[in-house]
N, C-alpha and C positions, 0 to 999 in steps of 0.2 A: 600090312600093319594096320591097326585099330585106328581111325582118324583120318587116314590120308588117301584121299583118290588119285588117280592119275591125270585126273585134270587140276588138281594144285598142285601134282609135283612137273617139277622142270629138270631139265638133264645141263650143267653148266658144260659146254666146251673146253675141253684142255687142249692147246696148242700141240699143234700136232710138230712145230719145226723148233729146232734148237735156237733159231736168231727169236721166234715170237717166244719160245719161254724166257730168253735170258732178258727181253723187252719188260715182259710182265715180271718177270721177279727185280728186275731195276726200275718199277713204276712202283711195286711193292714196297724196296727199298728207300728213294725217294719220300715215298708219302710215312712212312716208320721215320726220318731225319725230319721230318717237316714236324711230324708232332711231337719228337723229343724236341727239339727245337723250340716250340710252344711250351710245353712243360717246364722248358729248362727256364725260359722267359717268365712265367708266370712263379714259380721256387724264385727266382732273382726276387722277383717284385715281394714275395713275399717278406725273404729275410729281408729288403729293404725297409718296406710297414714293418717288420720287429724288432729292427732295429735301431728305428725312431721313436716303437713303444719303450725300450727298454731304457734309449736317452732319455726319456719321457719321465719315465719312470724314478732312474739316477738322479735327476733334479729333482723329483718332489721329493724324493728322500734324503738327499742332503738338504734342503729348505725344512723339510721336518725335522731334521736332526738340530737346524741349526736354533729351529724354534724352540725345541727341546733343551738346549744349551740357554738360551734366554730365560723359557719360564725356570728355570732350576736355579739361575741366576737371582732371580726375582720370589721364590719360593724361599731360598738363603735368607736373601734380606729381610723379608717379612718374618722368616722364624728369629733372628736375631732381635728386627723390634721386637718381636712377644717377647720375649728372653728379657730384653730392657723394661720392660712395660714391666714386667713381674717382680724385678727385681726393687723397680721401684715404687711396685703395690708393697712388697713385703719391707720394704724400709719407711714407708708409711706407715702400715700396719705397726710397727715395733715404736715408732714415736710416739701413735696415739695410746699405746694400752701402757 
Protein backbone atom coordinates (compact mmCIF):
# COMPACT_ATOMS: atom_id res chain seq x y z
CA UNK A 1 0.00 0.00 0.00
CA UNK A 2 0.87 3.67 -0.87
CA UNK A 3 2.34 5.22 2.39
CA UNK A 4 3.29 2.54 4.49
CA UNK A 5 6.71 0.68 4.84
CA UNK A 6 7.49 -2.21 6.80
CA UNK A 7 9.30 -0.46 9.22
CA UNK A 8 6.20 1.57 10.54
CA UNK A 9 4.18 -1.27 10.33
CA UNK A 10 4.13 -3.66 13.44
CA UNK A 11 2.26 -7.02 13.63
CA UNK A 12 0.08 -6.81 17.15
CA UNK A 13 0.11 -10.46 19.10
CA UNK A 14 -3.09 -12.36 19.39
CA UNK A 15 -3.16 -14.60 22.23
CA UNK A 16 -2.60 -17.70 21.37
CA UNK A 17 -4.39 -19.66 24.73
CA UNK A 18 -8.11 -19.49 25.75
CA UNK A 19 -7.31 -18.19 29.73
CA UNK A 20 -5.02 -15.15 27.91
CA UNK A 21 -7.91 -14.20 25.67
CA UNK A 22 -10.68 -14.48 28.13
CA UNK A 23 -7.94 -12.17 30.32
CA UNK A 24 -7.77 -9.51 27.58
CA UNK A 25 -11.33 -9.49 26.76
CA UNK A 26 -12.15 -9.15 30.73
CA UNK A 27 -9.32 -6.17 30.78
CA UNK A 28 -11.29 -5.02 27.75
CA UNK A 29 -14.43 -5.16 29.60
CA UNK A 30 -13.32 -3.59 32.67
CA UNK A 31 -11.89 -0.67 31.13
CA UNK A 32 -15.59 -0.19 28.73
CA UNK A 33 -17.45 -0.17 32.84
CA UNK A 34 -14.66 2.17 33.92
CA UNK A 35 -15.63 4.71 31.21
CA UNK A 36 -19.36 4.27 31.18
CA UNK A 37 -18.81 4.67 34.64
CA UNK A 38 -17.22 8.25 34.03
CA UNK A 39 -19.71 9.15 31.49
CA UNK A 40 -22.38 8.11 33.66
CA UNK A 41 -20.70 10.42 36.47
CA UNK A 42 -20.21 13.37 34.40
CA UNK A 43 -24.38 13.12 32.63
CA UNK A 44 -25.22 12.94 36.74
CA UNK A 45 -23.23 16.17 37.22
CA UNK A 46 -24.61 17.62 34.34
CA UNK A 47 -28.47 17.18 34.83
CA UNK A 48 -27.41 18.41 38.31
CA UNK A 49 -25.77 22.19 36.80
CA UNK A 50 -29.42 21.96 34.84
CA UNK A 51 -31.19 21.49 37.13
CA UNK A 52 -30.04 24.34 39.30
CA UNK A 53 -30.20 26.43 35.97
CA UNK A 54 -33.76 25.63 35.54
CA UNK A 55 -34.52 26.45 39.53
CA UNK A 56 -32.56 29.38 38.69
CA UNK A 57 -34.39 30.27 36.15
CA UNK A 58 -38.31 29.39 37.89
CA UNK A 59 -37.33 32.20 40.29
CA UNK A 60 -36.54 34.85 38.16
CA UNK A 61 -39.62 34.15 36.43
CA UNK A 62 -41.87 34.11 39.11
CA UNK A 63 -40.09 37.52 40.70
CA UNK A 64 -40.78 38.82 36.92
CA UNK A 65 -44.20 37.81 37.07
CA UNK A 66 -44.67 39.05 40.35
CA UNK A 67 -43.11 42.55 39.26
CA UNK A 68 -45.26 42.39 36.43
CA UNK A 69 -48.34 42.11 38.75
CA UNK A 70 -46.98 45.29 40.65
CA UNK A 71 -46.20 47.63 37.62
CA UNK A 72 -49.94 46.68 36.33
CA UNK A 73 -50.98 47.52 39.75
CA UNK A 74 -49.44 50.79 39.57
CA UNK A 75 -50.18 51.40 35.67
CA UNK A 76 -54.13 51.01 37.03
CA UNK A 77 -53.67 53.57 39.35
CA UNK A 78 -51.99 56.05 37.56
CA UNK A 79 -54.60 55.49 34.45
CA UNK A 80 -57.33 56.17 36.98
CA UNK A 81 -55.70 59.43 38.26
CA UNK A 82 -55.63 60.68 34.56
CA UNK A 83 -59.25 59.56 34.43
CA UNK A 84 -59.74 62.03 37.55
CA UNK A 85 -57.47 64.54 36.43
CA UNK A 86 -59.70 64.87 33.16
CA UNK A 87 -62.66 64.77 34.54
CA UNK A 88 -61.88 67.46 36.61
CA UNK A 89 -60.11 69.67 33.68
CA UNK A 90 -63.40 69.18 31.82
CA UNK A 91 -65.71 70.45 34.91
CA UNK A 92 -63.49 73.33 35.01
CA UNK A 93 -63.59 73.88 31.57
CA UNK A 94 -67.52 74.02 31.59
CA UNK A 95 -67.51 76.60 34.63
CA UNK A 96 -65.19 78.90 33.12
CA UNK A 97 -66.93 79.31 29.42
Amino acid sequence: MAGFSSDSASVLPFPGRDANRLRLAIRGLEAALEEQARAMAGFRASMAELSGAVAGLKRGTEAYHHQLGKLGSRVGEAHAAARRLEDTATLWLRTQG
